[in-house]
N, C-alpha and C positions, 0 to 999 in steps of 0.2 A: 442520488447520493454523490457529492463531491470527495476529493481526497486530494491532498498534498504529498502525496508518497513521490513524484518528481520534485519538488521542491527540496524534501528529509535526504533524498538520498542526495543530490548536490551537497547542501549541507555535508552531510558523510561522507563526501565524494567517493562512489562506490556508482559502479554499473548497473544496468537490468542486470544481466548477467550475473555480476557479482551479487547483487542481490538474491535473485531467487536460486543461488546454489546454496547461501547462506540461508535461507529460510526453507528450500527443499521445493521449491516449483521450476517450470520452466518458465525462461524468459519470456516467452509469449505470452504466461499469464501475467505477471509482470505489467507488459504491454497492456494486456487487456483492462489490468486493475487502470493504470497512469489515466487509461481515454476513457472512463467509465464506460466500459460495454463489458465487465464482467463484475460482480457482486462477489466480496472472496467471502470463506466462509467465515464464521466468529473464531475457529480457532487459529487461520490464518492472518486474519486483522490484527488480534492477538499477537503473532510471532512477528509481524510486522511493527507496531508498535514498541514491543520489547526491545527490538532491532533497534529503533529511532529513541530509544530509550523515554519514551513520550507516552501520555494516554492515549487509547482510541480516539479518544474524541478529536482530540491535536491532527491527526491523521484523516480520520472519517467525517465528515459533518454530512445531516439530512437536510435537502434541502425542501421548499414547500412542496412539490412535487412529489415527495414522499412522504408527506404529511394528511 
């Protein structure tokens, strides 16, 4: 799975940091969402996208590899 969650936030110019105080994670996970090496849950995606005022999908895309 890809994500555009460093893209959204530029856009929103807004930090890891600022971010994940604003959704309630630490900034590591944050990190870990931007480099795919962490899968967040459905209801974080959720709070993520809310955030980006955007659908999941805007944010998450599967790629074949998860297919």
């Amino acid at each position: 799975m890809k994500n555009k969650i460093k893209i959204h936030r530029a856009i929103k110019e807004v930090t890891q940091m600022q971010l994940a105080e604003i959704i309630g994670v630490s900034r590591q996970t944050i990190s870990a969402i931007e480099k795919n090496k962490y899968v967040p849950s459905t209801v974080l995606a959720l709070k993520l996208a809310k955030f980006f005022e955007i659908s999941v999908e805007e944010v998450f895309q599967l790629t074949a590899e998860d297919l």
